[in-house]
N, CA, C and O atoms as CSV, one atom per row, in Angstrom:
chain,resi,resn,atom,element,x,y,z
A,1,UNK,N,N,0.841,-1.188,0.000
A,1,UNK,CA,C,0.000,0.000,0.000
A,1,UNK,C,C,0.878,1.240,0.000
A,1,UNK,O,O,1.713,0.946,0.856
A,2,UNK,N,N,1.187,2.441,-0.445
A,2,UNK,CA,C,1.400,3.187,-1.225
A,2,UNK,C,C,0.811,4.308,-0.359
A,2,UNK,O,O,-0.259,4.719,-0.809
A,3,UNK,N,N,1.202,4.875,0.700
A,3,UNK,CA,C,0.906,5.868,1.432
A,3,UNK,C,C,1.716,7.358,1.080
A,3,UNK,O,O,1.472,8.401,1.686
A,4,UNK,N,N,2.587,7.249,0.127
A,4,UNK,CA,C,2.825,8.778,-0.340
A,4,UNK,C,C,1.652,10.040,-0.184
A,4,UNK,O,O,0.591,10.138,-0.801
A,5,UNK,N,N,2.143,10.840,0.717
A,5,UNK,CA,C,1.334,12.211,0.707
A,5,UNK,C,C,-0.562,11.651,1.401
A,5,UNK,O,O,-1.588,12.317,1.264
A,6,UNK,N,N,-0.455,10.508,1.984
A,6,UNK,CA,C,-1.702,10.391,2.486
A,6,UNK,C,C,-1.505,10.386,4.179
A,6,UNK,O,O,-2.217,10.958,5.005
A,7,UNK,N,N,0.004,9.335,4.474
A,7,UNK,CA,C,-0.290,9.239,5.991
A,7,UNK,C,C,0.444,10.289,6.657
A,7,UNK,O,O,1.610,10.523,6.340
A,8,UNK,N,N,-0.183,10.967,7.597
A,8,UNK,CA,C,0.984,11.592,8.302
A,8,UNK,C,C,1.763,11.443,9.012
A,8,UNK,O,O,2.704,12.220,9.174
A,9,UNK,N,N,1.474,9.841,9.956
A,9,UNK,CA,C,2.230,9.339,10.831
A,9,UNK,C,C,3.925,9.068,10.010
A,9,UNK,O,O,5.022,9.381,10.471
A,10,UNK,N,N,3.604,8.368,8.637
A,10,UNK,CA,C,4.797,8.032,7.844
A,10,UNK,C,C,5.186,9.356,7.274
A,10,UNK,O,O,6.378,9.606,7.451
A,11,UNK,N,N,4.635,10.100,6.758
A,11,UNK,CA,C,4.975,11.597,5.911
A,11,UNK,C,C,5.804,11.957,7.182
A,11,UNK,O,O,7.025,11.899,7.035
A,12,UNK,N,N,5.223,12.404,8.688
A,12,UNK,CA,C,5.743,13.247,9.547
A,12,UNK,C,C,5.365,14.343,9.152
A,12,UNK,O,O,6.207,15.157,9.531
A,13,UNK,N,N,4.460,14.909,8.523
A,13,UNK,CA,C,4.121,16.532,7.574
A,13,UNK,C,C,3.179,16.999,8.698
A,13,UNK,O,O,2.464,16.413,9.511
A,14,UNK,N,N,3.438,18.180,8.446
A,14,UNK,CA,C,2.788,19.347,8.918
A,14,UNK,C,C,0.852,18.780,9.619
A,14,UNK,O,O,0.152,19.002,10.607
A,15,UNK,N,N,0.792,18.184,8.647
A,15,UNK,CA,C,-0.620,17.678,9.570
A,15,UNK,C,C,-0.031,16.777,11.080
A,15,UNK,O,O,-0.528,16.996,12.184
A,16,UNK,N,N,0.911,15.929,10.888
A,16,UNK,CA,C,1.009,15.971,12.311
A,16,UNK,C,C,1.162,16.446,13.280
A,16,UNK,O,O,0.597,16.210,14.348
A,17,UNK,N,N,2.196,17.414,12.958
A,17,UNK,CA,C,2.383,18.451,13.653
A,17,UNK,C,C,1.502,19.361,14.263
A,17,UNK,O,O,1.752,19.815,15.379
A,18,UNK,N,N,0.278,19.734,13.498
A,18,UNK,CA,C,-0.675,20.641,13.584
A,18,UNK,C,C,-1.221,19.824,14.995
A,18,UNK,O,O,-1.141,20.323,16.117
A,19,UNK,N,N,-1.719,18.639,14.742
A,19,UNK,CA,C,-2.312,17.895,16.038
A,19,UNK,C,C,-1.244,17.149,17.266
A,19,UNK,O,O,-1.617,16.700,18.350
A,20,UNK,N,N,-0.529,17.163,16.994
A,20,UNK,CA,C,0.459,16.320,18.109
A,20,UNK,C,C,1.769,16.951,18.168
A,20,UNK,O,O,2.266,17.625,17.266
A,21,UNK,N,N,2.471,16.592,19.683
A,21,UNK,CA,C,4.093,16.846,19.383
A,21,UNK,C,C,4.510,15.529,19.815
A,21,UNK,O,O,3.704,14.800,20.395
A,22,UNK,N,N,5.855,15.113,19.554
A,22,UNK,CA,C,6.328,13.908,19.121
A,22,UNK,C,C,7.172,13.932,20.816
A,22,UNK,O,O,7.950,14.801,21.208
A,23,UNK,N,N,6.670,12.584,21.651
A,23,UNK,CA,C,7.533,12.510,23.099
A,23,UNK,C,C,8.567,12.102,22.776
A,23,UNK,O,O,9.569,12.734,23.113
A,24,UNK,N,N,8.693,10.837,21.968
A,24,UNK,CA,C,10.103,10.092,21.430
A,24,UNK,C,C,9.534,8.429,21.071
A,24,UNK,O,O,8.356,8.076,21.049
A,25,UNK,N,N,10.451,7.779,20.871
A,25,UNK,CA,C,10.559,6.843,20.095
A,25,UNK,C,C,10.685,5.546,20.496
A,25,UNK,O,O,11.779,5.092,20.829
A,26,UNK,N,N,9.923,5.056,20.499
A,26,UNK,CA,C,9.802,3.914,21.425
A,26,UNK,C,C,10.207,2.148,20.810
A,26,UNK,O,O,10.836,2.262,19.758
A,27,UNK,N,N,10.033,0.850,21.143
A,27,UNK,CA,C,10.658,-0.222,20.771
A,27,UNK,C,C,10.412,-0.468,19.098
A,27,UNK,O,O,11.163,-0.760,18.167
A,28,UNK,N,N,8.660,-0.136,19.251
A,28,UNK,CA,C,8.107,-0.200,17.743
A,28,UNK,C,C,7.312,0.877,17.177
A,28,UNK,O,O,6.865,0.812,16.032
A,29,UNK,N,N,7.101,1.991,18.053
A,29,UNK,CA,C,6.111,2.928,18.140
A,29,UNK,C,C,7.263,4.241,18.154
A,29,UNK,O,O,8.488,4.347,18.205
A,30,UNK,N,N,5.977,5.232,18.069
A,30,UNK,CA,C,6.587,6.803,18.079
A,30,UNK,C,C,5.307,7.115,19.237
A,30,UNK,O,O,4.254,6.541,18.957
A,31,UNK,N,N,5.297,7.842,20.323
A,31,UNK,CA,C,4.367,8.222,21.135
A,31,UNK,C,C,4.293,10.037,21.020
A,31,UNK,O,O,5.178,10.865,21.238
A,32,UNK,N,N,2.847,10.220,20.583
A,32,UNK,CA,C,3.222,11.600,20.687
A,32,UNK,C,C,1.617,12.248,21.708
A,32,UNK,O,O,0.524,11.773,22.017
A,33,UNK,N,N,2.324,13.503,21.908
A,33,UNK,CA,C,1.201,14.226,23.072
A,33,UNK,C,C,-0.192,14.565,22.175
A,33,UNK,O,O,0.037,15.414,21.314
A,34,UNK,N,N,-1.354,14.161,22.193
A,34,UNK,CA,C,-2.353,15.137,21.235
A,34,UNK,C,C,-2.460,16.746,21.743
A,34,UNK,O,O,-2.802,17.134,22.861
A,35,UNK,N,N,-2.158,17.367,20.855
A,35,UNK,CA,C,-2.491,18.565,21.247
A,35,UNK,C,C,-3.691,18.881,21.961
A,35,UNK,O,O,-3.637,19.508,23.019
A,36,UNK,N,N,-4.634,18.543,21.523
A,36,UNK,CA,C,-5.889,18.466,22.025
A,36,UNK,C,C,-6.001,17.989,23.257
A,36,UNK,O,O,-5.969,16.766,23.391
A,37,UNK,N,N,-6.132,18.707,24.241
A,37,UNK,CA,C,-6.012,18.117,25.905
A,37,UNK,C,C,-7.176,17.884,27.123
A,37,UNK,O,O,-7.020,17.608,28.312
A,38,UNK,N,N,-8.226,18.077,26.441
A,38,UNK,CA,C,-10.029,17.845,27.087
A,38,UNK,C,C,-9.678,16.635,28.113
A,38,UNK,O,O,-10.307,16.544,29.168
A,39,UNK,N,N,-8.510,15.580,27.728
A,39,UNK,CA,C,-8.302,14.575,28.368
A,39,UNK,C,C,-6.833,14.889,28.859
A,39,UNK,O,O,-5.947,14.736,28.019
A,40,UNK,N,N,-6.433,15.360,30.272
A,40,UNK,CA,C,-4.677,15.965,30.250
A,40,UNK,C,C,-4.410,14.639,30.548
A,40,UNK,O,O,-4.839,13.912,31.445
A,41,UNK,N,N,-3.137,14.328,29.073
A,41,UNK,CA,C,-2.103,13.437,29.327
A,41,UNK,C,C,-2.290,12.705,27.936
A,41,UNK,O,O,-1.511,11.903,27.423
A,42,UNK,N,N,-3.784,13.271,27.327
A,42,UNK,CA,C,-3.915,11.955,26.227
A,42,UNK,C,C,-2.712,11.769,24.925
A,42,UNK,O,O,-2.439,12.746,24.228
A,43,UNK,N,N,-2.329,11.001,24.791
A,43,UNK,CA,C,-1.368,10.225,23.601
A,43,UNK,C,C,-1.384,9.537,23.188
A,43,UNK,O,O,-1.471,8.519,23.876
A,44,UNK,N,N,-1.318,9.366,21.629
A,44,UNK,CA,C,-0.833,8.284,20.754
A,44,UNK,C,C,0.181,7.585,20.542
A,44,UNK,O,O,1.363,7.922,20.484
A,45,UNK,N,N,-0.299,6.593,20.427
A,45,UNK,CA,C,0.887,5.349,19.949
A,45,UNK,C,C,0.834,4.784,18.756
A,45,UNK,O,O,0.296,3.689,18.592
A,46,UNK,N,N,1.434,5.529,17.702
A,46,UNK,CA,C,1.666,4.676,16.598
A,46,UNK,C,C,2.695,4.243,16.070
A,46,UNK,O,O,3.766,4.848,16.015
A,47,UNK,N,N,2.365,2.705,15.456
A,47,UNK,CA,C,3.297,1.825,15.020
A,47,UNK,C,C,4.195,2.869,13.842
A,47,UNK,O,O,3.832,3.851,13.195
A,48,UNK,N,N,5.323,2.237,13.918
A,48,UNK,CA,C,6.450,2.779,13.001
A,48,UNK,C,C,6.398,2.538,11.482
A,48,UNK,O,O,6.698,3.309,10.570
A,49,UNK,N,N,5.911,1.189,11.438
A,49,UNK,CA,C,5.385,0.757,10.075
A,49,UNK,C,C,4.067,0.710,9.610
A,49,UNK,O,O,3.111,0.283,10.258
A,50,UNK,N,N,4.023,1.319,8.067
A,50,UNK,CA,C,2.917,1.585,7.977
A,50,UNK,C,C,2.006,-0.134,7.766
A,50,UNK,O,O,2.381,-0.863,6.848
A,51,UNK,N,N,1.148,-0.474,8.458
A,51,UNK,CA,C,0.262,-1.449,8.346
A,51,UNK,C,C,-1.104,-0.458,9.577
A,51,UNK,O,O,-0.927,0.538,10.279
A,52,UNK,N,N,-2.326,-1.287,9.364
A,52,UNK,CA,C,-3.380,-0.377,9.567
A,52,UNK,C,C,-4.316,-1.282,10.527
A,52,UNK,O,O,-4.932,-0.891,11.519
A,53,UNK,N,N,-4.261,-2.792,9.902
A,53,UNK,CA,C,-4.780,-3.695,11.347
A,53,UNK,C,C,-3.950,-4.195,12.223
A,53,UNK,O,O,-2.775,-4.261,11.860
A,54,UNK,N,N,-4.272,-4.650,13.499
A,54,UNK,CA,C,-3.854,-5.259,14.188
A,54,UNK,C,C,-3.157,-6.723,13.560
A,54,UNK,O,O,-1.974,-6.985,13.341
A,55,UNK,N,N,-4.068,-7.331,13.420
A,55,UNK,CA,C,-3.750,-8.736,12.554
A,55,UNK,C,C,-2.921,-8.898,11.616
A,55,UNK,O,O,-2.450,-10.024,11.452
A,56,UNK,N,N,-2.489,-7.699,10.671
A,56,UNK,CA,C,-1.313,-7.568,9.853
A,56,UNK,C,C,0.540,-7.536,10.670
A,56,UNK,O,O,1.550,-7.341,9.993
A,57,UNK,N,N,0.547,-7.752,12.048
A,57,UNK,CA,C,1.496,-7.862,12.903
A,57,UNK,C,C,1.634,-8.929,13.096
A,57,UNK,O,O,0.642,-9.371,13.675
A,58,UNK,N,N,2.431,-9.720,12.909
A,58,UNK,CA,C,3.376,-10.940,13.157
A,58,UNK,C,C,3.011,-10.876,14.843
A,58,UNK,O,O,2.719,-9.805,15.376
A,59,UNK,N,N,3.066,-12.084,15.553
A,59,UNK,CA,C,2.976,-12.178,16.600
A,59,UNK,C,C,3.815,-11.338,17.589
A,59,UNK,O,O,3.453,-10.488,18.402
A,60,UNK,N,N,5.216,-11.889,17.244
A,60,UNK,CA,C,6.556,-11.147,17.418
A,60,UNK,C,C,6.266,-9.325,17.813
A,60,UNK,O,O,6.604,-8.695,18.815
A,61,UNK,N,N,5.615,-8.931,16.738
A,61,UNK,CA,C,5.745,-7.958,16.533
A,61,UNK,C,C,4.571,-7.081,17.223
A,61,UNK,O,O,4.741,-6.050,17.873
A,62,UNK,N,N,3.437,-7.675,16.958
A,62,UNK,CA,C,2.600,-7.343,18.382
A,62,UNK,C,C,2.246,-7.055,19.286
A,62,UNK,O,O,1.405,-6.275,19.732
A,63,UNK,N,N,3.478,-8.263,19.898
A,63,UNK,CA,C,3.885,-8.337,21.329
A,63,UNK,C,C,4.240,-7.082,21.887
A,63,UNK,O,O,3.740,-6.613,22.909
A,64,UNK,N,N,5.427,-6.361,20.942
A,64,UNK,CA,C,6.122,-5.717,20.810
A,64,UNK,C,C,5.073,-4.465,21.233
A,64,UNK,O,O,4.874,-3.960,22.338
A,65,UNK,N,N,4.452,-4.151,19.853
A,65,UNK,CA,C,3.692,-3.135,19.709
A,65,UNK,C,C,2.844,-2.786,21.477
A,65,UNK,O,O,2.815,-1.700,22.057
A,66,UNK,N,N,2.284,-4.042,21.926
A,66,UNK,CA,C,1.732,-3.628,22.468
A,66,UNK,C,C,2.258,-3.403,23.952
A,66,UNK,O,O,1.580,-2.856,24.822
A,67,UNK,N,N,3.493,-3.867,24.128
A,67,UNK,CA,C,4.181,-3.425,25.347
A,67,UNK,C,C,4.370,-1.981,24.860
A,67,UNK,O,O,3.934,-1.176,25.683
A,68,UNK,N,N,4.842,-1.478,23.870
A,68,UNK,CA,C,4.782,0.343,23.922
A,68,UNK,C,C,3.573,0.635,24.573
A,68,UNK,O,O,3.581,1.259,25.634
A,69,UNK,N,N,2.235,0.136,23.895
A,69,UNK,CA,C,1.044,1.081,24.635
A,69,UNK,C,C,1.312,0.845,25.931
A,69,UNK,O,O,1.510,1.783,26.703
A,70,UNK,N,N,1.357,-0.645,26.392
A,70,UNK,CA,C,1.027,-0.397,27.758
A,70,UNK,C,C,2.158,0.651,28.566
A,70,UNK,O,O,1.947,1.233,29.630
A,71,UNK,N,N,3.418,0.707,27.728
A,71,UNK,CA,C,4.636,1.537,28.333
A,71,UNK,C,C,4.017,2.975,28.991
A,71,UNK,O,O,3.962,3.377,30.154
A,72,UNK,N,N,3.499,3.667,27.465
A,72,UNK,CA,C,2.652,4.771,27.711
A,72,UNK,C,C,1.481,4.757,28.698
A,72,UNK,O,O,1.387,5.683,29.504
A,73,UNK,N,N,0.452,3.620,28.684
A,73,UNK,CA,C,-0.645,4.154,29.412
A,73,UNK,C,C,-0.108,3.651,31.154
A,73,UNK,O,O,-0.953,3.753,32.044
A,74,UNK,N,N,0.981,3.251,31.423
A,74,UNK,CA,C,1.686,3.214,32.655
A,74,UNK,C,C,2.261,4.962,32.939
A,74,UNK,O,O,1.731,5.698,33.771
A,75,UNK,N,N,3.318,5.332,32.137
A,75,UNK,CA,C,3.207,6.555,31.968
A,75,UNK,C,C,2.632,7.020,32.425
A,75,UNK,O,O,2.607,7.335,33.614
A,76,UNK,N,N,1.709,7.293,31.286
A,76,UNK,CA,C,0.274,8.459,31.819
A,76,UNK,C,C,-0.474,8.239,33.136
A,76,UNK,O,O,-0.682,9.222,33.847
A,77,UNK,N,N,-0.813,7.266,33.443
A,77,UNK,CA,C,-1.007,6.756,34.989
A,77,UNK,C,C,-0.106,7.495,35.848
A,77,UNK,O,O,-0.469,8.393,36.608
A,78,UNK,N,N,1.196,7.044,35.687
A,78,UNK,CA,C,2.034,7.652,36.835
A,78,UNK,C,C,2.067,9.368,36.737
A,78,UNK,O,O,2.227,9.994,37.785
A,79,UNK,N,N,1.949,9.917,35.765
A,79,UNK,CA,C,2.268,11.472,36.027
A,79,UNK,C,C,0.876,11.896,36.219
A,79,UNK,O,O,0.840,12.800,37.053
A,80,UNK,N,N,-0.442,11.544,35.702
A,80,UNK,CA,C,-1.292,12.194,35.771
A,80,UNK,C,C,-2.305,11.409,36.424
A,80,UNK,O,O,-3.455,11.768,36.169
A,81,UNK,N,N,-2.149,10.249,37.343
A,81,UNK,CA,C,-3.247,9.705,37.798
A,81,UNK,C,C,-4.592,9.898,38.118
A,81,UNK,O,O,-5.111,10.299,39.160
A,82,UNK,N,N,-5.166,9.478,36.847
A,82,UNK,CA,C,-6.665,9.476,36.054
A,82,UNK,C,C,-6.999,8.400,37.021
A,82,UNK,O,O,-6.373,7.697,37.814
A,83,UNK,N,N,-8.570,8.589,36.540
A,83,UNK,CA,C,-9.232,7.071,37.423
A,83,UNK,C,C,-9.747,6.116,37.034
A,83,UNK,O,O,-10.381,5.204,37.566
A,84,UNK,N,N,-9.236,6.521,35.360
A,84,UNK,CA,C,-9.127,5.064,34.601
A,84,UNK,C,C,-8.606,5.820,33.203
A,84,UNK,O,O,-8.903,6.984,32.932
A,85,UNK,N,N,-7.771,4.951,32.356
A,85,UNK,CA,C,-7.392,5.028,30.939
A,85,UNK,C,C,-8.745,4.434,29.787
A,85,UNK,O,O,-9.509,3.649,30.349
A,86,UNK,N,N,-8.960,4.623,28.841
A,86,UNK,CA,C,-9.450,4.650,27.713
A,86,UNK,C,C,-8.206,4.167,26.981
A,86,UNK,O,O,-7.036,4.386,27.297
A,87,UNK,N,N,-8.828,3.229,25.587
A,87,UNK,CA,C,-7.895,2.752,24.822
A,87,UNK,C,C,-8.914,2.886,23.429
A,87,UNK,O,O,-9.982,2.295,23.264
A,88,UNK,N,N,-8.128,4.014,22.323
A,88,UNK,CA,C,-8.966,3.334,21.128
A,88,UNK,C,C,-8.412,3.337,20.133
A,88,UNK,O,O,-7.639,4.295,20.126
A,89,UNK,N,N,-8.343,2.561,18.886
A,89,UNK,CA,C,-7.735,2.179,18.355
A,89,UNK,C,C,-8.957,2.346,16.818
A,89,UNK,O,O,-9.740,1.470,16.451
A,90,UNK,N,N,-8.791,3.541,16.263
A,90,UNK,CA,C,-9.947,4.030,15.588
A,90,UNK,C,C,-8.847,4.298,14.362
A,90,UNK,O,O,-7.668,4.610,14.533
A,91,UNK,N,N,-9.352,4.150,13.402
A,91,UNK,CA,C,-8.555,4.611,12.119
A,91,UNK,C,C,-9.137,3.810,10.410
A,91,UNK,O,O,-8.668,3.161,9.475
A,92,UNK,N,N,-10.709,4.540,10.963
A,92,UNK,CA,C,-11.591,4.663,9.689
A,92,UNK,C,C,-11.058,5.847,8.534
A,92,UNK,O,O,-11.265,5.555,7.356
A,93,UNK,N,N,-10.517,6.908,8.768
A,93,UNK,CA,C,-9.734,7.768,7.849
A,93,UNK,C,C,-8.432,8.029,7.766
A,93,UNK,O,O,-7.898,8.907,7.087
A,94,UNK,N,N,-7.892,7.191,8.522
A,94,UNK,CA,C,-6.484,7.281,8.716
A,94,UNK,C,C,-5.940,6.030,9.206
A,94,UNK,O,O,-5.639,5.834,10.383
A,95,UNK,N,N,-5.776,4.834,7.865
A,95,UNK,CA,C,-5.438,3.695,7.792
A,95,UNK,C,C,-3.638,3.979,7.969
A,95,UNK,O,O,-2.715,4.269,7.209
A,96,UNK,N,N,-3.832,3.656,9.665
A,96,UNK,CA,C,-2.350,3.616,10.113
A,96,UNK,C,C,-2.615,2.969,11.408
A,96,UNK,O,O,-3.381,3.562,12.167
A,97,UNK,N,N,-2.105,1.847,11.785
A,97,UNK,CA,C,-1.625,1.329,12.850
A,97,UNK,C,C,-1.948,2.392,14.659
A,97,UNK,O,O,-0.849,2.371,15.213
A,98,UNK,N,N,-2.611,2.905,15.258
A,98,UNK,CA,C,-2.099,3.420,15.969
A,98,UNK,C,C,-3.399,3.407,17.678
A,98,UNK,O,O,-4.467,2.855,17.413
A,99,UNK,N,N,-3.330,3.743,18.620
A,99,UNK,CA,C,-3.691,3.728,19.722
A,99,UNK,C,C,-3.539,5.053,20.114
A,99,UNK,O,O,-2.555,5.792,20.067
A,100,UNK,N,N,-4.931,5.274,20.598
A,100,UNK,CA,C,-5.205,6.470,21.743
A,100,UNK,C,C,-5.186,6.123,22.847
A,100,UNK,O,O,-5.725,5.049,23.115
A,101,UNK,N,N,-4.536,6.935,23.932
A,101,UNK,CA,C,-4.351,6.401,25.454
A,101,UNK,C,C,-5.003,7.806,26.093
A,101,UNK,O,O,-4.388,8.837,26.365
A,102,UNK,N,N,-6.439,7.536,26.250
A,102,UNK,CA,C,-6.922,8.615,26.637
A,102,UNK,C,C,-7.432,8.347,28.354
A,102,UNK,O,O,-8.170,7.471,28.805
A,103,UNK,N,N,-6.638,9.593,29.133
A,103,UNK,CA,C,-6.647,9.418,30.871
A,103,UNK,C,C,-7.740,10.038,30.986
A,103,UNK,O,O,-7.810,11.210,30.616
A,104,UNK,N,N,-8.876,9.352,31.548
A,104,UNK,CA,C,-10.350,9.770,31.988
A,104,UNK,C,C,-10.228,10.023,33.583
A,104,UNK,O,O,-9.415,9.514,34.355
A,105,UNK,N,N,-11.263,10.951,33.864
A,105,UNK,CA,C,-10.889,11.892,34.952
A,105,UNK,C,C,-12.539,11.935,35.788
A,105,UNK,O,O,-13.326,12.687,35.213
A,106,UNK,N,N,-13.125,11.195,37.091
A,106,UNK,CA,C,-14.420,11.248,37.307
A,106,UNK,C,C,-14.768,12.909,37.308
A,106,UNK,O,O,-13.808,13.636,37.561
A,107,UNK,N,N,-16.062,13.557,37.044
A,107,UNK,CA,C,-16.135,14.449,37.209
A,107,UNK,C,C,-15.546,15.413,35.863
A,107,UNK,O,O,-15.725,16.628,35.779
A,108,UNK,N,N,-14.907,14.684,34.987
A,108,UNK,CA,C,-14.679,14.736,33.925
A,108,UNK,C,C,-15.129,15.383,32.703
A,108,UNK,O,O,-16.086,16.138,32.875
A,109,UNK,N,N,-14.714,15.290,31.574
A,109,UNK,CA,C,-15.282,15.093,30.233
A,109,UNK,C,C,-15.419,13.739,29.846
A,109,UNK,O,O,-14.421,13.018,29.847
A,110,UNK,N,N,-16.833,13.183,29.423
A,110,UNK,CA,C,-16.889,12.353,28.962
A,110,UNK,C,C,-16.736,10.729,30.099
A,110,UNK,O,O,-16.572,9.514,29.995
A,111,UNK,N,N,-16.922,11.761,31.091
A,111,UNK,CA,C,-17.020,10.100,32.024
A,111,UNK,C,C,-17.814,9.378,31.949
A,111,UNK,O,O,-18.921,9.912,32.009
A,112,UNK,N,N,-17.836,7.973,31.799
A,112,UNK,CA,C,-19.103,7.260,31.829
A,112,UNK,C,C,-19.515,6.727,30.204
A,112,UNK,O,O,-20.358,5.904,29.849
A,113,UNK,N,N,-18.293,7.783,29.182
A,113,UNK,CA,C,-18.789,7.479,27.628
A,113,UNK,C,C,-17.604,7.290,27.364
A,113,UNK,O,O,-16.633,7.126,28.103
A,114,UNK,N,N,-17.757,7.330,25.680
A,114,UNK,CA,C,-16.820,7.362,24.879
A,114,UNK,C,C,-16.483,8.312,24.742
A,114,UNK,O,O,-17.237,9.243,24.457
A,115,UNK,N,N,-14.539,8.488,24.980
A,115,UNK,CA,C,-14.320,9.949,24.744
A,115,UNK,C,C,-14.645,10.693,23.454
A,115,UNK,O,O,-14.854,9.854,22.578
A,116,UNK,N,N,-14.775,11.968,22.980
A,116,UNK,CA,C,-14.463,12.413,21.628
A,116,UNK,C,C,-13.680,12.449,20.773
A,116,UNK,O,O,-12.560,12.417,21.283
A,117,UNK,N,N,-13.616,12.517,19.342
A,117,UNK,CA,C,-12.357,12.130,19.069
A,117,UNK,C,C,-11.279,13.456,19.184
A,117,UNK,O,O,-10.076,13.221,19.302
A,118,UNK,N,N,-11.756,14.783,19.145
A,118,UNK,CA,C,-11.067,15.610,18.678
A,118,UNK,C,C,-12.104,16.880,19.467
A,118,UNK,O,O,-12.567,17.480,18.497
A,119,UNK,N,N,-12.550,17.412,20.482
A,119,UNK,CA,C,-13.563,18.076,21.059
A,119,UNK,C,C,-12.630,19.237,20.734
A,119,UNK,O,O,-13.232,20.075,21.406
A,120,UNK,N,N,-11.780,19.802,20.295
A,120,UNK,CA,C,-11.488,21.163,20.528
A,120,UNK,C,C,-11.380,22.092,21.329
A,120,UNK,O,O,-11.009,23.227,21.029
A,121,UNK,N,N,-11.807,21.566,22.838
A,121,UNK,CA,C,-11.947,22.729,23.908
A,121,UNK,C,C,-10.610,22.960,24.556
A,121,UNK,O,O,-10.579,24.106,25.004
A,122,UNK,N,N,-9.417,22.257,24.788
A,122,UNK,CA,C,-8.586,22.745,25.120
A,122,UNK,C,C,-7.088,22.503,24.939
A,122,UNK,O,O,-6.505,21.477,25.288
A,123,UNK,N,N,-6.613,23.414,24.438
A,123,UNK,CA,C,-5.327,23.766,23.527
A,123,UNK,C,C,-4.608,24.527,24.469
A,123,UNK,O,O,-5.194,25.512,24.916
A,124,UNK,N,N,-3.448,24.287,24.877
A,124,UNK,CA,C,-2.588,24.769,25.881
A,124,UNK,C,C,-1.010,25.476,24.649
A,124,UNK,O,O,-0.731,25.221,23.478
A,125,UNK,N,N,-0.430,26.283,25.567
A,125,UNK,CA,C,0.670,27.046,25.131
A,125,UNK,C,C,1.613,25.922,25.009
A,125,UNK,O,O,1.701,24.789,25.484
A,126,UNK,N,N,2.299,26.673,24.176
A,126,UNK,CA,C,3.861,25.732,23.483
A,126,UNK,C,C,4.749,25.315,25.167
A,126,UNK,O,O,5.140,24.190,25.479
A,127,UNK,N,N,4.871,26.506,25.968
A,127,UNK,CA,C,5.226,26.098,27.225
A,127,UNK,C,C,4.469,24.829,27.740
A,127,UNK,O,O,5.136,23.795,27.708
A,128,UNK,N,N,3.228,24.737,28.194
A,128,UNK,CA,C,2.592,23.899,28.926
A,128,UNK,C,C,2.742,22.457,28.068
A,128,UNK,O,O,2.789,21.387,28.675
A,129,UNK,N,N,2.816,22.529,26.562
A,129,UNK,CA,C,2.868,21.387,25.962
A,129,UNK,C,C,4.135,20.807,26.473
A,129,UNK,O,O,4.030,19.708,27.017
A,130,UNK,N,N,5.539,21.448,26.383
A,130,UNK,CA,C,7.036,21.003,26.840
A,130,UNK,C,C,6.538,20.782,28.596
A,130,UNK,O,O,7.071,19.737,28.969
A,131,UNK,N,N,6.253,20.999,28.997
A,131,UNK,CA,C,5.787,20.214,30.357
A,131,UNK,C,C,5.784,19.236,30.395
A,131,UNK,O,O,6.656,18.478,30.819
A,132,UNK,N,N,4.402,18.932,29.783
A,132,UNK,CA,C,3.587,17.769,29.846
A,132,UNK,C,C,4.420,16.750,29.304
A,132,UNK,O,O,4.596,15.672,29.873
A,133,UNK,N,N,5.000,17.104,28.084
A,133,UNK,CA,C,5.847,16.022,27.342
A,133,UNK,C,C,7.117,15.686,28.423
A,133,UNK,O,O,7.369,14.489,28.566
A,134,UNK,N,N,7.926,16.651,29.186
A,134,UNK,CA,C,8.616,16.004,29.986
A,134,UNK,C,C,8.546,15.329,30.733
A,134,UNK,O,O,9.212,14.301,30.855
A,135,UNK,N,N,7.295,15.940,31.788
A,135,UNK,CA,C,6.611,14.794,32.085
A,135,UNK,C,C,6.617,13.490,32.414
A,135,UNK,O,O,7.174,12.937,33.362
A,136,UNK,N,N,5.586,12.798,31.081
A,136,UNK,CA,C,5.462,12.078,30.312
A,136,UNK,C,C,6.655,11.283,30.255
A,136,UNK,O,O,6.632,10.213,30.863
A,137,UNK,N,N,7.957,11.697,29.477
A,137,UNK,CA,C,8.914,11.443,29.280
A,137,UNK,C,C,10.068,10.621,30.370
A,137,UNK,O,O,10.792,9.671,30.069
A,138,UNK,N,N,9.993,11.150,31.380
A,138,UNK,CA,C,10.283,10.750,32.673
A,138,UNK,C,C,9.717,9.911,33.304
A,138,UNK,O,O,10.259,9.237,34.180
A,139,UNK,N,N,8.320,9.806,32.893
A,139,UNK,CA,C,7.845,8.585,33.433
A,139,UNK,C,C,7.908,6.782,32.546
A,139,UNK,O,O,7.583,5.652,32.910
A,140,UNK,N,N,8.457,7.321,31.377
A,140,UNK,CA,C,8.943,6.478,30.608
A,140,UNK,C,C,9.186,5.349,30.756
A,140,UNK,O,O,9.675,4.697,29.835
């Protein structure tokens, strides 16, 4: 499959950028912060190679994949202890491999549901983003 100029996870282009900053680089994954913060702490985990199901991963490789998420949603636990994680793994328009690790908060947004994918309500400064990502990072 032939993802020139479609994925951004593989491009790395400016559309990613626009929505995420990149924490670092993980066994099989790249983990990055969503800009979008309705949920503080939420991040993606996407696979390095472009494949789009689960089932297209070799066992091996799986394995792999999915010790990153859990790497991250340990992470996010430890710096921002939510009172439960969300996991979704959505990519009806954006056939790429990848996991949302979204930290749900009682009293919340969206407690009790499915988070949103993209609610827009809160966008923090370039400062507060380098926070969070250190963070994050440290809890690694």
């Amino acid at each position: 499959m032939s993802h020139q100029n479609t994925c951004f996870y593989c491009e790395k282009d400016q559309r990613l950028k626009d929505l995420m900053v990149e924490i670092g680089q993980l066994e099989t994954s790249t983990v990055y912060l969503f800009k979008e913060q309705s949920h503080r702490g939420r991040c993606v985990v996407a696979y390095n190679q472009h494949v789009n199901e689960l089932f297209e991963l070799e066992d091996e490789e799986l394995a792999l994949f999915m010790k990153d998420v859990k790497r991250v949603a340990a992470a996010v636990q430890k710096t921002f202890s939510p009172n439960k994680i969300n996991y979704g793994a959505y990519s009806d328009k954006l056939p790429h491999l990848h996991f949302h690790i979204v930290p749900k908060y009682e009293e919340g947004l969206s407690w009790g549901s499915t988070f949103e994918m993209n609610p827009g309500k809160v966008l923090l400064s370039d400062e507060e983003y380098i926070e969070i990502v250190q963070a994050i990072k440290n809890n690694l």
